[in-house]
Every structure is written in structure tokens, then in C-alpha cells.
C-alpha positions as CSV (number, residue, x, y, z in Angstrom):
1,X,0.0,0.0,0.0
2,X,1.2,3.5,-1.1
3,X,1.6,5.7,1.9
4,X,-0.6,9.2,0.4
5,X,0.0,11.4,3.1
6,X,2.2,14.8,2.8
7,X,5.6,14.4,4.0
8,X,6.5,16.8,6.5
9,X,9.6,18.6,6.9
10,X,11.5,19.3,10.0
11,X,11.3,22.5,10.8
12,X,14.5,24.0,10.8
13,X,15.0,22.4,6.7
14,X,15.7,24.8,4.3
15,X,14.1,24.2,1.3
16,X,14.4,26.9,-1.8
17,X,13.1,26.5,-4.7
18,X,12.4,29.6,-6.1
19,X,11.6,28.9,-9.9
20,X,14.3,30.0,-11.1
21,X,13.1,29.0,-14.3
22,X,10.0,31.1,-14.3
23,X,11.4,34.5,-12.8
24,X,11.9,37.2,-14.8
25,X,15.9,38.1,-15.8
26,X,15.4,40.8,-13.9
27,X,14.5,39.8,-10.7
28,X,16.9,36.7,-11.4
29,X,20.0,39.3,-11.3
30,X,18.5,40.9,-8.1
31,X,18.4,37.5,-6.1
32,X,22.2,36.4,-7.8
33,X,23.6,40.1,-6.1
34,X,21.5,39.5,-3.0
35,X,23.2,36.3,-2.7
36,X,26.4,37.5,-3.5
37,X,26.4,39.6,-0.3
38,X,25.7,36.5,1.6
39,X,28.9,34.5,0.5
40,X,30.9,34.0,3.6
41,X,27.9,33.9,5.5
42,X,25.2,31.0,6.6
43,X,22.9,33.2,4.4
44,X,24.3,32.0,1.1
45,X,22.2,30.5,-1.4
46,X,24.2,28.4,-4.0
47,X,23.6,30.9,-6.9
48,X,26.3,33.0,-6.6
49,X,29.9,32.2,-7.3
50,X,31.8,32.1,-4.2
51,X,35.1,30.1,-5.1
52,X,38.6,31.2,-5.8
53,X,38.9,31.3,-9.9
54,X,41.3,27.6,-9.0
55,X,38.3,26.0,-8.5
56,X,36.0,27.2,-11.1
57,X,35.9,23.8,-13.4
58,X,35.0,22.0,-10.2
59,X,32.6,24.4,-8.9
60,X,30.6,25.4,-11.7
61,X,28.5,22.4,-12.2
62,X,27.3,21.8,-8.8
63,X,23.9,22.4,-8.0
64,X,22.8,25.0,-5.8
65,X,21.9,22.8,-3.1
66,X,25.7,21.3,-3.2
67,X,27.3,25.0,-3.8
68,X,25.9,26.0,-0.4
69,X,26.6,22.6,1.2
70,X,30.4,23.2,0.2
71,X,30.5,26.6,0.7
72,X,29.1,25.6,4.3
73,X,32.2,23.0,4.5
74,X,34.3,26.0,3.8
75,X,33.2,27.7,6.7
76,X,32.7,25.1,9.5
77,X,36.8,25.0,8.6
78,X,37.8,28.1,9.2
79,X,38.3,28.9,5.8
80,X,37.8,32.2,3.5
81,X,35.1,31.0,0.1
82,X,37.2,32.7,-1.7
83,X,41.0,31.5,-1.5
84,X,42.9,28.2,-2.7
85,X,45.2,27.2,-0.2
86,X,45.8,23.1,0.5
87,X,43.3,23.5,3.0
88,X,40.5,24.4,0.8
89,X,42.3,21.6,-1.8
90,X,41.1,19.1,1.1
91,X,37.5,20.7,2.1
92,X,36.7,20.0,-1.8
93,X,38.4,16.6,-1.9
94,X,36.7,15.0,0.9
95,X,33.0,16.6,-0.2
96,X,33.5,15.5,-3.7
97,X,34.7,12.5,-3.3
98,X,37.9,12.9,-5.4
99,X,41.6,12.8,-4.2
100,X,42.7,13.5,-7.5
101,X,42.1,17.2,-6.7
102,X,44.9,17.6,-3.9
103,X,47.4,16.3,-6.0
104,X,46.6,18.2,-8.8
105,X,46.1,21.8,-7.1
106,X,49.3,20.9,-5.0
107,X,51.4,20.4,-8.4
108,X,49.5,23.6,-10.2
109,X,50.8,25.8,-7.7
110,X,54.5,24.8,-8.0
111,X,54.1,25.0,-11.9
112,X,56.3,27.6,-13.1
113,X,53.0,28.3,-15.4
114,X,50.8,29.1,-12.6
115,X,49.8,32.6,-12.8
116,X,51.7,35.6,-10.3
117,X,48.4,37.4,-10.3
118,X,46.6,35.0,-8.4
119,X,48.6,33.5,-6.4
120,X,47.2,33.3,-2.2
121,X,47.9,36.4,-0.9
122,X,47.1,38.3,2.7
123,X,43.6,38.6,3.4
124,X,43.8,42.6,3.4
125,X,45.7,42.5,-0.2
126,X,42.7,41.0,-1.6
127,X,39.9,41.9,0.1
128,X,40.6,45.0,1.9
129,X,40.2,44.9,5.8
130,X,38.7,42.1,7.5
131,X,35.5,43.5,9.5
């Protein structure tokens, strides 16, 4: 027998599902810069881009349910969204499943064809003064 009746979520689920599909552009840009506010915080939504331009073949593909679930892993470890460092190499690993991804990022950085310009640098280089 087919149970019929509604499944009910806990409470403190977050379920969004805003119909992306069905919005207009306009009101899609507004919710992509309201979410781009919210990277670094528990607020983020998985639309906007949060990761360091290393990561951007990995990233870009996730859905936005696991964007926020690995920006979230970013955070819980003490780590900035938007930087590549080993740590962040591991973060991604372990949620995707893949220990390719340390190896590869670890010998990218050493490559003598790994760009100056975006290279790890200070916190305030990058992003001005930490608030």
C-alpha cells in the first residue's frame, strides 16, 4: 500500500526552490547580487559564485543545493570561500569524493606556469580589511 500522506519537513530544513526557471531576468540578477552579499555567511544560497577562480571547473556544475553545502564545508573550517590554499584543496576533496584534486592543485601551484596574479595572498591584499 502507497503511503498518500504529505511528508512533513523538520522545521529548521531549508528548502528553496524559487523557480528560477519562471522569474523574470530581472528579478533573477537581483536574487544572484542578494546572494552574493551572503557569500561567507550562513545566508548564502548556492547561486552566486563564491570560489577562488582555481576552483572554477569543479565548482561550476554543482547544483545549488551542493554550492551551499560546500560553501558551508568551507566555513565550519575556518576557511575564507574565496582562496585556494591546501586547505580548501582538502575541504573539496573530501566533499567530492575525489583525491585527484589535492594532487593536482598541489602540483598547479608549484608550476612555473601558474599565474603571479593570483597566487594566495594576505587577506587585506585581496579583500581589503577584514570587518
Amino acid at each position: 500500500m502507497i503511503d498518500s500522506a504529505p511528508k512533513k519537513w523538520p522545521e529548521d530544513t531549508f528548502i528553496f526552490d524559487a523557480g528560477i526557471r519562471s522569474i523574470s531576468h530581472e528579478m533573477h540578477l537581483k536574487l544572484l547580487a542578494m546572494d552574493r552579499e551572503n557569500v561567507g555567511t550562513p545566508d548564502y544560497m548556492g547561486l552566486a559564485y563564491f570560489w577562488h577562480y582555481d576552483y572554477r571547473h569543479l565548482c561550476r556544475p554543482l547544483s545549488t543545493a551542493r554550492c551551499r553545502k560546500a560553501h558551508e564545508l568551507i566555513l565550519k573550517a575556518g576557511l575564507h570561500p574565496a582562496e585556494s590554499t591546501p586547505a580548501h584543496d582538502r575541504v573539496l576533496a573530501d566533499y567530492l569524493r575525489d583525491e585527484s584534486i589535492i594532487t593536482y592543485f598541489a602540483q598547479w601551484r608549484t608550476s612555473p606556469d601558474y599565474p603571479e596574479w593570483y597566487r594566495p595572498t594576505t587577506k587585506d591584499e585581496t579583500r581589503g580589511k577584514e570587518k
